[in-house]
C-alpha positions as CSV (number, residue, x, y, z in Angstrom):
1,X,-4.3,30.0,-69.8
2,X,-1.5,31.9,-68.8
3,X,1.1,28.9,-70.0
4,X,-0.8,29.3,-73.5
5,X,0.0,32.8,-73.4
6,X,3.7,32.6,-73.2
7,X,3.9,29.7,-75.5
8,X,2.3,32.0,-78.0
9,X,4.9,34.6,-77.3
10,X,7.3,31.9,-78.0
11,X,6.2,30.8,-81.2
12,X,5.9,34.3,-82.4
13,X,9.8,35.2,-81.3
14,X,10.7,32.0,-82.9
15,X,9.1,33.0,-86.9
16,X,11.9,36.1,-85.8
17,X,14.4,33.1,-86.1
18,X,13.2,31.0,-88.4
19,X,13.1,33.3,-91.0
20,X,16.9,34.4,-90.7
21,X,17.7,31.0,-91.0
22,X,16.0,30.5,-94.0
23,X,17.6,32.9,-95.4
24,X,20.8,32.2,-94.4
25,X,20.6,28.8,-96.1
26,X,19.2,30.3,-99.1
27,X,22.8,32.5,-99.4
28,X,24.4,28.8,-98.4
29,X,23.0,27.7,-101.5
30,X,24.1,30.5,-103.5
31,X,27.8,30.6,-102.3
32,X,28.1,26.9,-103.2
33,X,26.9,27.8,-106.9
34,X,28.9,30.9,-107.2
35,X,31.9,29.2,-106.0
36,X,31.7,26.5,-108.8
37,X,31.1,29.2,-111.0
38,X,34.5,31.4,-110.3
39,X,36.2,28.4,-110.5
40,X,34.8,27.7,-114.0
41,X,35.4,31.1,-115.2
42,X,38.1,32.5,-113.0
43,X,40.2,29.6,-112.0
44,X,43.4,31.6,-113.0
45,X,42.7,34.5,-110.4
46,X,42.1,32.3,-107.6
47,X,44.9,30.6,-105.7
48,X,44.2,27.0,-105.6
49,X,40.7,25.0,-105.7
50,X,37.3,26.0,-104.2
51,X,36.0,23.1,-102.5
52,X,32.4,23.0,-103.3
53,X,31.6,20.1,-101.4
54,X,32.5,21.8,-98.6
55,X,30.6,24.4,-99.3
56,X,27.6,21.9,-99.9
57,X,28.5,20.2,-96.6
58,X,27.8,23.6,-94.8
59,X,24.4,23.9,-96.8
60,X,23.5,20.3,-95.5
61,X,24.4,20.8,-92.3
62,X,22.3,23.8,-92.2
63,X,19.5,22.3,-93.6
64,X,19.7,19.5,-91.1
65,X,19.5,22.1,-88.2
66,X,16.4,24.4,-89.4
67,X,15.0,21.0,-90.2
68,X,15.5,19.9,-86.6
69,X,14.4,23.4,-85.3
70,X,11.5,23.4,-87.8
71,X,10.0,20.1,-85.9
72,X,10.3,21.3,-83.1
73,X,8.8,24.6,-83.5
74,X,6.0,22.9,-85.5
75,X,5.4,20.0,-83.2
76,X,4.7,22.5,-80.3
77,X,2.2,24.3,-82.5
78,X,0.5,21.2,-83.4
79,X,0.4,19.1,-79.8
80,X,0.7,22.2,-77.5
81,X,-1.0,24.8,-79.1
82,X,-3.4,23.3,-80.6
83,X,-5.3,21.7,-78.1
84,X,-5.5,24.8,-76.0
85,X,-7.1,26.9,-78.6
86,X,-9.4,24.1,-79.0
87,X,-10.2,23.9,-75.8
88,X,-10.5,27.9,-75.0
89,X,-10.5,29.5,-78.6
90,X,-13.8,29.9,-80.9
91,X,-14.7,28.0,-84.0
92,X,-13.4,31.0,-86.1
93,X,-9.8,30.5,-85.1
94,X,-9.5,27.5,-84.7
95,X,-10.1,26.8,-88.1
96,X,-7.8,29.4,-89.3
97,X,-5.0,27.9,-86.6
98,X,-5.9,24.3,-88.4
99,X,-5.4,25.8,-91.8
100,X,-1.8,27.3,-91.5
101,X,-1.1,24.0,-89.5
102,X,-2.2,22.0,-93.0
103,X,1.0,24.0,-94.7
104,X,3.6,22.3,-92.2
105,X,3.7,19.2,-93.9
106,X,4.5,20.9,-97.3
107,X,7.3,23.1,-95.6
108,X,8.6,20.0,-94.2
109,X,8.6,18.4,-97.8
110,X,10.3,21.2,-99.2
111,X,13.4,20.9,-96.6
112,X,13.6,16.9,-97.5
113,X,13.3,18.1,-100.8
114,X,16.4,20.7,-100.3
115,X,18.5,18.1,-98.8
116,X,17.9,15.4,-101.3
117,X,19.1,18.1,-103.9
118,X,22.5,18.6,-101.9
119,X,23.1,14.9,-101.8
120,X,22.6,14.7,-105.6
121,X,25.2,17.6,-105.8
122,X,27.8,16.1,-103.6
123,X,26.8,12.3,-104.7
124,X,29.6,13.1,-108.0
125,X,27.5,11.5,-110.4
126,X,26.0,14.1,-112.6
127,X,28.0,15.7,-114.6
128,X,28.8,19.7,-115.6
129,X,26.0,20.9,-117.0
130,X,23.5,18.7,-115.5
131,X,25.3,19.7,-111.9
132,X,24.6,23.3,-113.2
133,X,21.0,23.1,-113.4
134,X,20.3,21.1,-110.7
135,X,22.7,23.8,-108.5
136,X,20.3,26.0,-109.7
137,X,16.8,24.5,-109.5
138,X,18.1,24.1,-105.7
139,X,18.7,27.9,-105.3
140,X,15.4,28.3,-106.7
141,X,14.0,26.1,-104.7
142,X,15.4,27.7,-101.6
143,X,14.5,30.7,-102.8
144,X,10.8,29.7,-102.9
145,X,10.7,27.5,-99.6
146,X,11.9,31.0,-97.8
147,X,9.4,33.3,-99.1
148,X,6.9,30.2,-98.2
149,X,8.6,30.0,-94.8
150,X,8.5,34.2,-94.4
151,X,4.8,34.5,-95.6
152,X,3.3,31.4,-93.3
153,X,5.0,33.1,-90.3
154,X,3.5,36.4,-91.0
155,X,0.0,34.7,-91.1
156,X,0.7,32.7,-87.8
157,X,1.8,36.1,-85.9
158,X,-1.2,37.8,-87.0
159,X,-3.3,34.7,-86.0
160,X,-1.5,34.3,-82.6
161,X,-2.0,38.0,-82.3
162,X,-5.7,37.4,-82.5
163,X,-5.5,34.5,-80.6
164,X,-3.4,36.3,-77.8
165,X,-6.2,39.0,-77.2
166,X,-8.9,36.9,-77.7
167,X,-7.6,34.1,-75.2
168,X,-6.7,36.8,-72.6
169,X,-9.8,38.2,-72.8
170,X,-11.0,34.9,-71.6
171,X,-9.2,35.3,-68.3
């Protein structure tokens, strides 16, 4: 019981994380469209090129590692978890615990989602205005997939909160 504890301690220190790193891409994203924008519009104020595949490079990069952490956190929710609450939780919870666990295969989507927008980006093959919009729908995207990421967090800490006292109570 007591390993079930910490590992809900854990998961709730780790929604601390994951949402600054969702919104860190989200500003990723941004950067890499406002760079191709000054150098649209400003290109005689700035001293040589912006590199926006770099840029882009950095936001895939980063999406690759919240993806990886994402799993991880996830998968410990869904095989550790999980079965403990089953085992020592009531029917009440562990429906709501199955519920928010429904919602990690659309977050996951929406990271594969996120990178297959960056690869389009940096594949070279669309051209200016179509680059624009889908530079955009990506921001928005990211946009979205953080607040998603923020408010499914919030109702996991309140659940885990529930869970916690309810699970030490069973002591």
């Amino acid at each position: 019981m007591n390993e079930t504890l910490k590992l809900i301690d854990q998961l709730i220190a780790e929604h601390k994380v994951m949402n600054e790193r969702a919104m860190n891409i989200e500003k990723a994203a941004n950067d890499a469209s406002l760079l191709t924008d000054l150098k649209v519009a400003r290109e005689t104020f700035v001293p040589g090129r912006f590199d926006q595949r770099q840029s882009l490079g950095k936001l895939e990069e980063m999406l690759v590692a919240i993806g990886d952490w994402l799993d991880k956190h996830f998968n410990r929710e869904e095989t550790i978890l999980l079965p403990a609450v089953e085992k020592h939780g009531e029917g009440k919870l562990i429906s709501a615990l199955n519920s928010l666990l429904l919602e990690h295969t659309d977050l996951r989507n929406r990271i594969g989602e996120s990178k297959k927008h960056v690869a389009e980006l940096t594949g070279g093959r669309l051209g200016r205005h179509r680059w624009d919009a889908s530079a955009n729908d990506m921001r928005a995207h990211l946009t979205h997939t953080r607040k998603l990421l923020e408010a499914h967090a919030a109702m996991e800490n309140r659940l885990f909160a529930e869970l916690r006292r309810a699970l030490a109570g069973d002591r």
